[in-house]
Each structure stands twice: as structure tokens, then as C-alpha cells.
N, C-alpha and C positions, 0 to 999 in steps of 0.2 A: 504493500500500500504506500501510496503514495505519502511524507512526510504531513501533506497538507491536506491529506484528506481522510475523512473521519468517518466511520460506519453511516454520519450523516447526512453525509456531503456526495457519498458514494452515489454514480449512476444508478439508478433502476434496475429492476431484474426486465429480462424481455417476455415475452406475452410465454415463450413454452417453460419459463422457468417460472412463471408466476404460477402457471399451472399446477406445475410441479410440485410447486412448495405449498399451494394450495393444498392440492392432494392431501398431502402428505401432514399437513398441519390439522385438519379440519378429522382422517383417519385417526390421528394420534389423539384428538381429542373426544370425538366420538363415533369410538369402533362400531358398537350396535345402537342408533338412534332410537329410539321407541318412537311410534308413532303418536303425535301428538294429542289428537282427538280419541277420545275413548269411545269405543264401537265393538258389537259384537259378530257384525257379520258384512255384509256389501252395503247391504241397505241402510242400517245405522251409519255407517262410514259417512251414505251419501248425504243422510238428512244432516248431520251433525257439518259437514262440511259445507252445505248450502248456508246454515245457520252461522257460520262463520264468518261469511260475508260482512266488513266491517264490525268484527265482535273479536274478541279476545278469547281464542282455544280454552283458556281459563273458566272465562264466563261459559263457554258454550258447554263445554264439561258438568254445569252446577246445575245448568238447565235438562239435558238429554236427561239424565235416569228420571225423572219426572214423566216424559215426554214418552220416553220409551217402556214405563211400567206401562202406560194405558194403550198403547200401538208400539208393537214394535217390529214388525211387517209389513209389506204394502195393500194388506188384505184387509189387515185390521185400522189401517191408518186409515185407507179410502172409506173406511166406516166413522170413523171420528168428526164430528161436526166441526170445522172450518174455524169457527171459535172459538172453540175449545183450544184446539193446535193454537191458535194465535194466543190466546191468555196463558198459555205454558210458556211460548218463546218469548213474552215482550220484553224479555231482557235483553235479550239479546238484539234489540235494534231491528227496527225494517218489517216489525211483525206482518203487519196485513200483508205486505210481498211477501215473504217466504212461509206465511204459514199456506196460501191460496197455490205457492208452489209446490209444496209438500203434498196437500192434497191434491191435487190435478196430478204430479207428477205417481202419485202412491196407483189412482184409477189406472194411468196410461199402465204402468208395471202391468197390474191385474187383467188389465183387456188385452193385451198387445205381446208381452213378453212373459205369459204365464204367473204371473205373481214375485218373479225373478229381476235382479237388475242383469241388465247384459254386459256382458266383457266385452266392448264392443266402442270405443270411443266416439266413432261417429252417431251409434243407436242415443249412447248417453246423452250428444249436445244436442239431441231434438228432446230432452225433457224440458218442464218448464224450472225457471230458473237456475240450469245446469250450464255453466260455460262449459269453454276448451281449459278453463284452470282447475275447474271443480272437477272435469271431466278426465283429468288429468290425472288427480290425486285418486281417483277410484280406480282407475286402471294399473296403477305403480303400487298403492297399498293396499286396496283389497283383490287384486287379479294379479299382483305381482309382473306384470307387463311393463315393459321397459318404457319410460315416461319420464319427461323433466318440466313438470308444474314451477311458474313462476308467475309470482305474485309482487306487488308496489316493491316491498321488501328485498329481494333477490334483485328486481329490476337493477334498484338500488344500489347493491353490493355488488353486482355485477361492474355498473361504472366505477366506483369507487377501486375495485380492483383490474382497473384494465382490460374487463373480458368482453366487454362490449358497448359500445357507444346508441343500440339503438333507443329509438326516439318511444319505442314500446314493448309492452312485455311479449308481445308476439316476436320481432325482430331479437330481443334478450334472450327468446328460446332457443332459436335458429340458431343463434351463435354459441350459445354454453354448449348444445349438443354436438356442434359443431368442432369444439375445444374438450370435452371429455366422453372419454370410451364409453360405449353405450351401457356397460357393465356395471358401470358404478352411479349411474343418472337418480337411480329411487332412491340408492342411499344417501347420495349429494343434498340431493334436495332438502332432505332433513338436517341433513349436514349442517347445511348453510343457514338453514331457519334457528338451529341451536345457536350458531356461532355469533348470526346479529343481534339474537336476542342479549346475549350476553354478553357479548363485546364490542359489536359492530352496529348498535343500534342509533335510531336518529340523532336521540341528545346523547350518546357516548361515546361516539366517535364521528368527526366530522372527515372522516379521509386521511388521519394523521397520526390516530392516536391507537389504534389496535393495532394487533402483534401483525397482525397479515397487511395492512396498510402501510404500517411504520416499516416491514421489511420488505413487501416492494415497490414502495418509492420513500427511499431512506430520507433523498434528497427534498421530497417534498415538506413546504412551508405553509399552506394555506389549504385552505379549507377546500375538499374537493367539489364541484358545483356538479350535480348532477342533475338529468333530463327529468321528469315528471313522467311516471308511467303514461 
């Protein structure tokens, strides 16, 4: 090293080292992620994730065993008065939408795909209130199918660490999958939702101060700015 330059001052690592060390930082910190939402089968997964939309994993957790003692099927949900669902979820933000999604989405299951969710991501985005990000995580956590759901947050850490500059989390996907082996995309994703939560979050690190930021770009001073999902 040079006399006058200091682990701070040091260049940047390049886009296949940041990887790398990503990898490898993100493994060492969390080998087996548990999946965050607590669910007992497809179908829980998908309600509990719809419900998340704008809600804290936390909160939606305190709500579902309520939600799921009186329906916990698409059989029994499309039986459940519409209301009812809504006065279980208001906690969780956005009621009258997602509980009108839950029911309609519970019918379509029962008329259309046997009572069953389908492992099937295109089948999933024609439910009601299901995107490609919701649709996402049902197919990586409960089907096990190779998938990398990204959300505001990822978006986020994505720019912050170099891995991609697009303008949305659609373009943010194309390119993480693009930068890591398809092998490791379900666990990533968790990966990464642990990591910002705990180190890489909005007010706890602006680009500069967590371990995976401060090591690759040593040399960075300022606050990284990034896009707006």
C-alpha cells in the first residue's frame, strides 16, 4: 500500500469483487435464513404476504394466527364474510384492499385451481392483489422454485452497493439475477432482507457506514443518493 493511502482512501472493489464479498459476507452471516413470515403451508404464505404490503413482517405475524384460527384454506376463507377478514387485518394497513383481495383471491383458488395455490408464477399474478413481488416470494418459499423477489428495500441496497442503477425494482431484478448464480437467488433474498434490516437500513446506514458499504467503497465520503423504486 501505498504510504499515503489508507484502507480509506483505497479504490473501490469492482462490480465481480463486490459480489464476491457480498456472497461471502451476507453466507457468513446468515447461513440458514428462516423465512420471515410465519405460515403453514402455500396458502398462508400467500395471505400473510399480500398482508404485508406496506406492514411490518412483525405486525403481520401478530395478526395471521387470529386470521388463520377462523380460515385457514381457500375453502374456508371464500366462506368468511368480507368483514370479518377486514376487522382481523386493520392493522395491518390497507384493510378494505386486501381483505376484498383475500376473499376474491380465496373463490378464484376454489373455482379455478381446485382449492390449491398453483406453483405457477404467471397463474399467481392473475390473482387479485398478487404482484410479480408477492408472486415471487410464493414461488422461492413455498415451491422452492428459483426466484429473486425485490422489494423498495433491496431496490435500495442494490444501488447502494453497486449492483445496479435501475430506475425500478423490475430492472433491480434483471440485474441481481443477472450478477448471482441462480442457486443461491431464494437464499439471497432473505439474505439481504436480514442484512438491511440490521445494518443496512434507511436511518443506519446512508451508503457509508455498514460493513458491506464501508468495504466496497472504502473511499466513499457522502451519502449515497439513490433512485426511488
Amino acid at each position: 500500500m501505498n504510504a499515503k493511502q489508507t484502507p480509506r482512501s483505497r479504490p473501490g472493489m469492482n462490480k465481480r469483487e463486490r459480489v464476491e464479498f457480498i456472497l461471502r459476507k451476507l453466507q457468513e452471516l446468515y447461513p440458514s435464513p428462516p423465512i420471515p413470515l410465519a405460515h403453514r403451508d402455500p396458502f398462508t404464505l400467500l395471505v400473510a404476504v399480500l398482508l404485508s404490503a406496506q406492514c411490518t413482517d412483525a405486525r403481520v405475524n401478530q395478526v395471521t394466527p387470529a386470521l388463520f384460527q377462523r380460515a385457514d384454506t381457500p375453502r374456508t376463507m371464500a366462506t368468511l364474510p368480507e368483514q370479518e377478514i377486514r376487522a382481523i387485518i386493520r392493522p395491518c394497513g390497507l384493510s378494505p384492499q386486501k381483505s376484498s383481495a383475500i376473499s376474491r383471491l380465496s373463490r378464484i383458488l376454489v373455482d379455478e385451481h381446485g382449492g390449491q395455490v398453483p406453483a405457477n408464477l404467471a397463474a399467481l399474478e392473475t390473482l387479485p392483489g398478487v404482484g410479480h413481488k408477492t408472486a415471487s416470494v410464493v414461488m422461492s418459499q413455498a415451491f422452492g422454485e428459483p426466484a429473486f423477489p425485490v422489494d423498495t428495500h433491496i431496490h435500495r441496497l442494490a444501488q447502494r452497493w453497486g449492483l445496479s442503477s435501475g430506475r425500478n425494482v423490475a430492472q433491480t431484478e434483471k440485474d441481481l439475477k443477472r450478477l448471482f448464480p441462480q442457486t443461491c437467488w431464494n437464499r439471497l433474498h432473505l439474505q439481504i432482507i436480514y442484512y438491511g434490516r440490521e445494518h443496512c437500513s434507511a436511518r443506519g446506514c446512508d451508503g457509508t457506514v455498514c460493513e458491506i458499504c464501508s468495504t466496497c467503497y472504502p473511499g466513499r465520503r457522502h451519502a449515497k443518493k439513490t433512485r426511488k423504486a
